[in-house]
Backbone as JSON Lines, residues from 0, in Angstrom:
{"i":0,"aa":"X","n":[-12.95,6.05,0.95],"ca":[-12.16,5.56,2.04],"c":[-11.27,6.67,2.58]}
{"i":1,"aa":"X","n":[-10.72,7.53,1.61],"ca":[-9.58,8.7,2.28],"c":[-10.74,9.46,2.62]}
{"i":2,"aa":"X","n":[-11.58,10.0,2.62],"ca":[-12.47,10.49,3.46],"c":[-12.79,10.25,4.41]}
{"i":3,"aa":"X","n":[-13.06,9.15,4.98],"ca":[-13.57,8.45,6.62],"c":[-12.31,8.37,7.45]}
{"i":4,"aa":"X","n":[-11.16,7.91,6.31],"ca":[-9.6,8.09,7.19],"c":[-9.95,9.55,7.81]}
{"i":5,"aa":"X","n":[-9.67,10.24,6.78],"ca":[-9.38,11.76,7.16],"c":[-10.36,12.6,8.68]}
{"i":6,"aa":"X","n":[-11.0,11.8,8.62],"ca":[-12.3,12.07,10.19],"c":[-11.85,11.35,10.93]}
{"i":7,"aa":"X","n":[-10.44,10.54,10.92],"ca":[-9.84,10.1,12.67],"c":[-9.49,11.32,13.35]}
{"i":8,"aa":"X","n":[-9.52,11.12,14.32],"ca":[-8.77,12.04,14.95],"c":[-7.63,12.01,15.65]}
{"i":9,"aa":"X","n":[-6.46,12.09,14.66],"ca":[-4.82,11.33,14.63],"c":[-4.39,11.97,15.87]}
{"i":10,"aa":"X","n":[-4.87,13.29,16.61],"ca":[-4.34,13.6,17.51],"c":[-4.74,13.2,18.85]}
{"i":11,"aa":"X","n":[-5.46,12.47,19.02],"ca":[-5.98,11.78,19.92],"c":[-5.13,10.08,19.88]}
{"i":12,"aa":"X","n":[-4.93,9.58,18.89],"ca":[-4.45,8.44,18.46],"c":[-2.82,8.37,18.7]}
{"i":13,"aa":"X","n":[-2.62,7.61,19.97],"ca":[-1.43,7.49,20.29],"c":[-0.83,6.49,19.07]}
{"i":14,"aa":"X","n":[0.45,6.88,18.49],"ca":[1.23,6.42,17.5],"c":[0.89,6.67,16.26]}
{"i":15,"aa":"X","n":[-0.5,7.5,16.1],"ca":[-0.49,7.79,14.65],"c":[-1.78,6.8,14.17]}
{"i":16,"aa":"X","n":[-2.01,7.07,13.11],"ca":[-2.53,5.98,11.85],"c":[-2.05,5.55,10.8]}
{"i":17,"aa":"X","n":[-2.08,4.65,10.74],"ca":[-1.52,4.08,8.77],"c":[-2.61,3.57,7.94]}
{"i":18,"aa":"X","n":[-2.26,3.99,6.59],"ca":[-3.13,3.88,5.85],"c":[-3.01,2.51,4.78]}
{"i":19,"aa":"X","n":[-2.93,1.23,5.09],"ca":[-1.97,0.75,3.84],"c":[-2.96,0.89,2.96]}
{"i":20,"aa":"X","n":[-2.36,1.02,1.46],"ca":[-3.08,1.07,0.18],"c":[-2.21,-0.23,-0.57]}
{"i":21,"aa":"X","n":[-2.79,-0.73,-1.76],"ca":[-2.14,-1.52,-2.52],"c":[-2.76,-1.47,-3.85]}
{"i":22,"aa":"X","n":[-2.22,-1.5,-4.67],"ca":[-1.92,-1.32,-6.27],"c":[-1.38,-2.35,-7.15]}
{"i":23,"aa":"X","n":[-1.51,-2.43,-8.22],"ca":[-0.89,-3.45,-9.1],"c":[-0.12,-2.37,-10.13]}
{"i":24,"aa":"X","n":[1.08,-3.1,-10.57],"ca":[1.33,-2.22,-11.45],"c":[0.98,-1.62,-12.77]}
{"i":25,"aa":"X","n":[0.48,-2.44,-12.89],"ca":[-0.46,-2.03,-14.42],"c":[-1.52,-1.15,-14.16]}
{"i":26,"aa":"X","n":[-2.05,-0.54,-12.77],"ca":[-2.8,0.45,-12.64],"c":[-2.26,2.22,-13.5]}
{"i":27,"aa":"X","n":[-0.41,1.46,-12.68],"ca":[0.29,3.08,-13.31],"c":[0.65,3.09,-14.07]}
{"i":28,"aa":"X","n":[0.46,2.36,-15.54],"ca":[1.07,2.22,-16.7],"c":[0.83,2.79,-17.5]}
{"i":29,"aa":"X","n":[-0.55,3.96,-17.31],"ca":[-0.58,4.99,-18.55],"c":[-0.33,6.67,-17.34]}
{"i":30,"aa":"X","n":[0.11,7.22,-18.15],"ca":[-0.01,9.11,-17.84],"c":[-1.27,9.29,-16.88]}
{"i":31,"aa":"X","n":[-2.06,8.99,-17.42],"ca":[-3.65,9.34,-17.15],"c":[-3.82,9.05,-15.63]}
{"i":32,"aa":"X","n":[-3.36,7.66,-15.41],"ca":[-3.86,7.42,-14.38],"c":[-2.55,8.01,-13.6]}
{"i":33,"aa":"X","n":[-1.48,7.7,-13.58],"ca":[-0.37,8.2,-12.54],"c":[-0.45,9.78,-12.63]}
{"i":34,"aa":"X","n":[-1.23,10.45,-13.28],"ca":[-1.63,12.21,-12.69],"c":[-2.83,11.72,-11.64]}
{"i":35,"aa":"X","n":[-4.0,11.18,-11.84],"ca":[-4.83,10.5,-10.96],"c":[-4.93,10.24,-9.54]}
{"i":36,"aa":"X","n":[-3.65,9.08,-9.94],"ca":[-2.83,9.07,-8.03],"c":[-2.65,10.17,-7.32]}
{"i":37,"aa":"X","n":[-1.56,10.84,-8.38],"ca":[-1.08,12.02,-7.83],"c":[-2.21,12.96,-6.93]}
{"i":38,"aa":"X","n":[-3.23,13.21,-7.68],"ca":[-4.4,14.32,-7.19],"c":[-4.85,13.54,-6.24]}
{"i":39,"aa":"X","n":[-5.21,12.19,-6.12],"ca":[-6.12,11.4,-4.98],"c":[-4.93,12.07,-4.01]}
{"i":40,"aa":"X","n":[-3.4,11.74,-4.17],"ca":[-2.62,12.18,-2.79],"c":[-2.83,13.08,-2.62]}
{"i":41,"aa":"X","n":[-2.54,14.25,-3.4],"ca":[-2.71,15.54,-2.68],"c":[-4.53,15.43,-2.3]}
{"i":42,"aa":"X","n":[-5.16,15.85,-2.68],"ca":[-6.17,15.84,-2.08],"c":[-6.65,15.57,-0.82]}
{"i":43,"aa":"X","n":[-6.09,14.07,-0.59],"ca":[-6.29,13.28,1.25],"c":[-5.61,14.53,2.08]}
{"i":44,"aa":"X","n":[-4.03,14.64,1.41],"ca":[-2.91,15.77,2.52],"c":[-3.63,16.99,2.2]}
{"i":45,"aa":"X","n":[-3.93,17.42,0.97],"ca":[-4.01,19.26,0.93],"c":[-5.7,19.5,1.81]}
{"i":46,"aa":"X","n":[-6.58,18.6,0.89],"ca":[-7.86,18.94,1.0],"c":[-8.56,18.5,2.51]}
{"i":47,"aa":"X","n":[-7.99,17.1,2.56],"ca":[-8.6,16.32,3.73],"c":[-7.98,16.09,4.8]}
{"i":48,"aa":"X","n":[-6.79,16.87,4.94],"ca":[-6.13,16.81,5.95],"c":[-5.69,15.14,6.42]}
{"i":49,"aa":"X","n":[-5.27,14.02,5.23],"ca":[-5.36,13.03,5.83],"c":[-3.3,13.19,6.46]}
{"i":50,"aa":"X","n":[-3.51,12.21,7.3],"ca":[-2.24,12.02,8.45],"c":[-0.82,11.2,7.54]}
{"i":51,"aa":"X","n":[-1.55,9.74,7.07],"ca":[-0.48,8.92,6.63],"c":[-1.33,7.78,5.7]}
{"i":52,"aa":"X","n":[-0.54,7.63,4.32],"ca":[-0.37,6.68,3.62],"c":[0.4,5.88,2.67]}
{"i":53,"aa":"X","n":[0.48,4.77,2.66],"ca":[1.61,3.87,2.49],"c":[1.36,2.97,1.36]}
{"i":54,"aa":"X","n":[1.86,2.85,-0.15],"ca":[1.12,1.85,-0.6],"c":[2.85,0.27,-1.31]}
{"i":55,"aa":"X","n":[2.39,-0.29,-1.73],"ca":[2.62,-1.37,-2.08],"c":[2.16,-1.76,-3.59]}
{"i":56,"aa":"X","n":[2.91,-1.43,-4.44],"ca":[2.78,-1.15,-6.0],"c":[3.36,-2.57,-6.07]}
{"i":57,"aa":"X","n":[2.5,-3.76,-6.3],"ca":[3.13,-4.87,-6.89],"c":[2.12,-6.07,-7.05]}
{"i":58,"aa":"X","n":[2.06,-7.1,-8.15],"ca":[0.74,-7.79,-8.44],"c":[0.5,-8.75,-6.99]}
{"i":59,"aa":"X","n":[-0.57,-9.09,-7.15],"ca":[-1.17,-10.33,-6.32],"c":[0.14,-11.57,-6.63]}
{"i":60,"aa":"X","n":[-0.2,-11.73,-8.13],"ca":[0.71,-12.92,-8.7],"c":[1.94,-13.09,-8.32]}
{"i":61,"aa":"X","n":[2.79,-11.63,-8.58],"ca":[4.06,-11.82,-7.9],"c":[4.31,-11.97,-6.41]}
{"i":62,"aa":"X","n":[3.25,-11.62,-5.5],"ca":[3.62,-12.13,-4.34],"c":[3.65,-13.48,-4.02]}
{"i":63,"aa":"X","n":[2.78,-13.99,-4.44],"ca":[2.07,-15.36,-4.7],"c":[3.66,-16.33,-5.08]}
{"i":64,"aa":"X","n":[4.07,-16.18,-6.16],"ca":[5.35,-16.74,-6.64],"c":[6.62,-15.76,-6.06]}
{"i":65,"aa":"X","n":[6.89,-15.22,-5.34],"ca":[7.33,-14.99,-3.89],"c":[7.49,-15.85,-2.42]}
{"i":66,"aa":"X","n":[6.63,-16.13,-2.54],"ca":[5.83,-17.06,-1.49],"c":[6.76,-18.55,-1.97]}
{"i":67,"aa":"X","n":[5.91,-19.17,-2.88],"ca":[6.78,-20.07,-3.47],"c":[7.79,-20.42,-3.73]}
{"i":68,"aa":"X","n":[8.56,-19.1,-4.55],"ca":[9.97,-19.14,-4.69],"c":[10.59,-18.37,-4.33]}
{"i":69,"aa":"X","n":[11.12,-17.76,-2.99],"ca":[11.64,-16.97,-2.63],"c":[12.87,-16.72,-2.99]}
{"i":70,"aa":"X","n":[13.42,-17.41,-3.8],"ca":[15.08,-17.18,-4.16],"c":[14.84,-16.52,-5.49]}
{"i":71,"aa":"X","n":[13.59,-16.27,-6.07],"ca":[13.8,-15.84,-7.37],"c":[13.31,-14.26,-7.02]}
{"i":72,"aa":"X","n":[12.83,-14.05,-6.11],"ca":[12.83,-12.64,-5.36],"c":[13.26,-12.23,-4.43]}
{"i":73,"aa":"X","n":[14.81,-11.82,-3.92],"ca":[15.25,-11.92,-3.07],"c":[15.48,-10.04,-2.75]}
{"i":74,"aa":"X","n":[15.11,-9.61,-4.24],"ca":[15.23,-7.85,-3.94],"c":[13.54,-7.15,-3.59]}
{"i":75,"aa":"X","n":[12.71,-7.97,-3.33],"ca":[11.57,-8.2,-3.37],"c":[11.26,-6.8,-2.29]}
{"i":76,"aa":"X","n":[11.05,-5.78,-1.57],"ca":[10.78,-5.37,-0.59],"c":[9.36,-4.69,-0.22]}
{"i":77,"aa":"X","n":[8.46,-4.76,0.69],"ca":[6.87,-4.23,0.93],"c":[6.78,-4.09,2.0]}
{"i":78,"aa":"X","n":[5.88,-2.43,2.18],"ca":[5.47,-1.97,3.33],"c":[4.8,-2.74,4.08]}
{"i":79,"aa":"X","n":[5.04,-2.92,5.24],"ca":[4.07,-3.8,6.07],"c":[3.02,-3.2,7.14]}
{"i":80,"aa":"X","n":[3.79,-2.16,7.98],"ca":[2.52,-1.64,8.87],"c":[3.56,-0.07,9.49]}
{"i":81,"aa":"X","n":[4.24,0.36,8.87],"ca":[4.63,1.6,9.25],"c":[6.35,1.3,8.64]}
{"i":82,"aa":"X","n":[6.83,0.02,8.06],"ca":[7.8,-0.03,7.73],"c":[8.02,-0.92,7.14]}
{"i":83,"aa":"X","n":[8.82,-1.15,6.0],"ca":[9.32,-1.79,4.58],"c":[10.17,-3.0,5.44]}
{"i":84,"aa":"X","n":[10.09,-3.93,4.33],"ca":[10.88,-5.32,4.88],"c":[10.95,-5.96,3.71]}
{"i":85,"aa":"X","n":[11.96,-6.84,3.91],"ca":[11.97,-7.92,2.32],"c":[11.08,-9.03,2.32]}
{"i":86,"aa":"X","n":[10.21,-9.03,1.44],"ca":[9.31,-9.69,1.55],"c":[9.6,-11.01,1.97]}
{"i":87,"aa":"X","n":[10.56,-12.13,1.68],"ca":[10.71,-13.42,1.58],"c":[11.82,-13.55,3.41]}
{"i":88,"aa":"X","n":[11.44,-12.55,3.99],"ca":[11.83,-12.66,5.6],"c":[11.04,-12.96,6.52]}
{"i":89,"aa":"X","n":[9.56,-12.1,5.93],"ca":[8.11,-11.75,6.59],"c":[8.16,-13.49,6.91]}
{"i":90,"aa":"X","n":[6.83,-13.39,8.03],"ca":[5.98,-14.64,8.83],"c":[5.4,-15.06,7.13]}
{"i":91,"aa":"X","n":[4.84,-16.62,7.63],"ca":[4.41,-16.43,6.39],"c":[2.74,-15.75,6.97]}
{"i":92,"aa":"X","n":[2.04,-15.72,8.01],"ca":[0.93,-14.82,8.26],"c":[1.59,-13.73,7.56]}
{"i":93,"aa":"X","n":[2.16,-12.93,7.85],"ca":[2.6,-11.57,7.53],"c":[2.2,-11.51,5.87]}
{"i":94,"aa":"X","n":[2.85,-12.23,5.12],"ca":[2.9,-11.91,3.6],"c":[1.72,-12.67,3.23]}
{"i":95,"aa":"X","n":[1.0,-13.7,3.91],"ca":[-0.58,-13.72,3.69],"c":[-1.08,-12.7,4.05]}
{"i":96,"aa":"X","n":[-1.18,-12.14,4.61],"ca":[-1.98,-10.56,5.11],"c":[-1.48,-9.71,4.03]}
{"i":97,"aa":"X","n":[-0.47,-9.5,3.85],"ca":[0.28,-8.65,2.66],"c":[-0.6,-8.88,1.31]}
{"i":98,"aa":"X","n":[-0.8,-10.24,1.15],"ca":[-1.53,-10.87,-0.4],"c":[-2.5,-10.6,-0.39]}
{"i":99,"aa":"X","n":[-3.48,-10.9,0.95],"ca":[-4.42,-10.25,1.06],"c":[-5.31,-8.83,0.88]}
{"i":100,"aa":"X","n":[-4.34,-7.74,1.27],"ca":[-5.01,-6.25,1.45],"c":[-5.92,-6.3,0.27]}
{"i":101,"aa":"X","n":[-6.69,-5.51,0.12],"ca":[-7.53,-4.88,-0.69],"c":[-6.45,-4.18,-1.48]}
{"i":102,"aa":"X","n":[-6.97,-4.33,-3.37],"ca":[-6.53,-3.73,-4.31],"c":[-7.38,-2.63,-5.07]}
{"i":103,"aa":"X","n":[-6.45,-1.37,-5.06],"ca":[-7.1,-0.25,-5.09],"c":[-7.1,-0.22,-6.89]}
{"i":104,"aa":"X","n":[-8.46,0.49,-7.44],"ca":[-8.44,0.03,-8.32],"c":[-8.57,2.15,-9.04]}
{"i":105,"aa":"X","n":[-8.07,2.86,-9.54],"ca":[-8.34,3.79,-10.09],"c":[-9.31,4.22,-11.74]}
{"i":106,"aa":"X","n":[-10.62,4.74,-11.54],"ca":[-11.06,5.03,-12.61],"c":[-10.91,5.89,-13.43]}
């Protein structure tokens, strides 16, 4: 996927591109993988010249009971499309789309 990003051509693209990514946290819970991330980032910026990416480190579940109980997450905050917001403000489309994204999974 950061490969096909990286073949836009951002300078042609009035306002840019965003990349959202999304993660769970238990992806970054060992060393191994959070050096991993690290290299996928540099790589897109050093290697592939990619423009912009944004991710959202937090489970499906907890958004889910977010949704539900918004008073029990009120420090809750996620990127949405070029800028961070508290989650339990969003439309509820918005934080369905949010629950939705694709979860990036590192091997």
């Amino acid at each position: 996927m950061f490969k096909r990003v990286s073949k836009l051509r951002t300078n042609k693209i009035t306002g840019g591109v965003l990349l959202n990514q999304k993660m769970t946290p238990q992806m970054l819970s060992t060393e191994e993988n959070r050096q991993k991330l690290e290299l996928l980032i540099k790589t897109f910026f050093n290697r592939l010249h990619g423009y912009h990416v944004q991710y959202n480190i937090v489970s499906k579940e907890t958004l889910i009971d977010a949704q539900k109980h918004p008073e029990n997450h009120k420090d809750l905050i996620v990127r949405v499309a070029g800028y961070s917001a508290f989650f339990n403000v969003l439309s509820k489309n918005t934080q369905d789309d949010i629950i939705g994204r694709i979860e990036q999974f590192l091997m």
